[in-house]
C-alpha positions as CSV (number, residue, x, y, z in Angstrom):
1,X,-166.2,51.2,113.6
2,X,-165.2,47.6,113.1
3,X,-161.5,47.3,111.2
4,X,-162.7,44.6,108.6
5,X,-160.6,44.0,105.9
6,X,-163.5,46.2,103.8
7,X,-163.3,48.8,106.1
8,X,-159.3,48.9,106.0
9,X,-159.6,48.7,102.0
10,X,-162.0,51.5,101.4
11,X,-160.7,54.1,104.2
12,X,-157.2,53.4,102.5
13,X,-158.6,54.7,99.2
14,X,-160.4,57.8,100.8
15,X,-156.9,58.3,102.1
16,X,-155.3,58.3,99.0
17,X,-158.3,60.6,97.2
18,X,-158.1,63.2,100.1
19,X,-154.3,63.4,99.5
20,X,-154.4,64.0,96.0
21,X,-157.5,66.2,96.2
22,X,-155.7,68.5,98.7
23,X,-152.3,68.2,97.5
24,X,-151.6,72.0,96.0
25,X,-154.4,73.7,97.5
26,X,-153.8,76.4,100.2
27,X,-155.3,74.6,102.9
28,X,-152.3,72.0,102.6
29,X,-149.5,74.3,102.7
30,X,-148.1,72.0,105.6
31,X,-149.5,68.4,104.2
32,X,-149.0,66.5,101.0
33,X,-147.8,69.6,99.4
34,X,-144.9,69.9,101.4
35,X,-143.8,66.4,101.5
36,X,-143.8,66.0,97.8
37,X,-142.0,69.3,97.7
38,X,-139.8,68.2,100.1
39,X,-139.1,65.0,99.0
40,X,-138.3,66.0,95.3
41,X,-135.7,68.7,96.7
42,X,-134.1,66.1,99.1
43,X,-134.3,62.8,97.3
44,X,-131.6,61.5,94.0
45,X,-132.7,61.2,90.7
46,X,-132.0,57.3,91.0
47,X,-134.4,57.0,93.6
48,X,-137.1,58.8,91.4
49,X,-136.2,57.3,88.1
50,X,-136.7,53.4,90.0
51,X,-140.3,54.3,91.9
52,X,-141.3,56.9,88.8
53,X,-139.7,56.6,85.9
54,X,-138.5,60.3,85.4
55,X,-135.3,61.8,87.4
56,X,-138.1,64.7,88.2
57,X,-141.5,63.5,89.0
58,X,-144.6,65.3,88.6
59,X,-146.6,65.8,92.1
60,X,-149.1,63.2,90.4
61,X,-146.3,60.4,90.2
62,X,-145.3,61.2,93.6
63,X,-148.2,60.4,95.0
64,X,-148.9,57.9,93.2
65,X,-146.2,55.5,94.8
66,X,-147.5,56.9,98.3
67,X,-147.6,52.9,100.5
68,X,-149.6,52.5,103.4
69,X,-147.1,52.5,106.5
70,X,-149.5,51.9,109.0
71,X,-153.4,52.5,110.4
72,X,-154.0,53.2,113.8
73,X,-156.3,54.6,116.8
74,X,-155.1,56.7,119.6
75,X,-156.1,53.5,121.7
76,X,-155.7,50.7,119.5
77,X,-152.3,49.8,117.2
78,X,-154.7,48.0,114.7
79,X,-157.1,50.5,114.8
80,X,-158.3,52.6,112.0
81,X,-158.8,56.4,113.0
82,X,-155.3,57.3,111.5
83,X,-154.0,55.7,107.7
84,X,-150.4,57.0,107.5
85,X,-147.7,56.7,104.1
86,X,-145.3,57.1,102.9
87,X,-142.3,56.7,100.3
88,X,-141.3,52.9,99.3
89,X,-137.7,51.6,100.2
90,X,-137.3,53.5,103.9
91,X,-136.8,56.6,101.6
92,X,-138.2,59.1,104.7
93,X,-139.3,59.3,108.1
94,X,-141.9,61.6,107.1
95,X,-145.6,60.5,106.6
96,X,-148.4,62.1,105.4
97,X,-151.4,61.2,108.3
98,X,-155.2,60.7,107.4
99,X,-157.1,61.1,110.3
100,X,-160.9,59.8,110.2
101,X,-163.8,60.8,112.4
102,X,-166.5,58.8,114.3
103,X,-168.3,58.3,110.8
104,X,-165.7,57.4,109.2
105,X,-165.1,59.7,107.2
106,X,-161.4,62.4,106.6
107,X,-161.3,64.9,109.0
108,X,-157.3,65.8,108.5
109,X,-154.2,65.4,106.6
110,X,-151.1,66.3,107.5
111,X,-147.5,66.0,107.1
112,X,-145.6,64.6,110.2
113,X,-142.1,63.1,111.0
């Protein structure tokens, strides 16, 4: 599939709807779930009080300041099989990966360092 700017926008925003839609769910013990989790137990309250406004986000808020590190392919840098974010600031090394099939459409999300 072609990496037009259209292409890049609206797989970005499947991304970020699969996230949330799976965050919580036992099916993501190991994805979103655990980064947020993770993140809230690891992170100082100034950090959350600048990106979120509360010294204890909800999971909601969290996610919601989730920025697009990168989007690759296994064979391509600028590809578009894998949309991968993250915290703002360099708060992490840990990512939460969307992987897309051959249609295009979410086939995986994950948490990975």
């Amino acid at each position: 599939m072609t990496a037009s700017p259209d292409e890049i926008e609206r797989r970005r925003n499947a991304a970020i709807d699969a996230i949330r839609r799976v965050h919580g769910t036992a099916d993501d013990e190991h994805g979103a779930t655990l980064f947020v989790s993770h993140h809230l137990d690891e992170i100082g309250d100034d950090y959350w009080i600048k990106h979120c406004g509360a010294a204890r986000p909800d999971a909601t808020q969290v996610l919601d300041v989730l920025v697009l590190q990168s989007h690759w392919s296994e064979d391509d840098d600028d590809g578009i099989d894998t949309f991968d974010f993250t915290l703002p600031d360099d708060a992490t090394n840990y990512i939460i990966s969307v992987e897309f099939d051959e249609n295009g459409n979410v086939s995986g999300v994950s948490m990975e360092s």
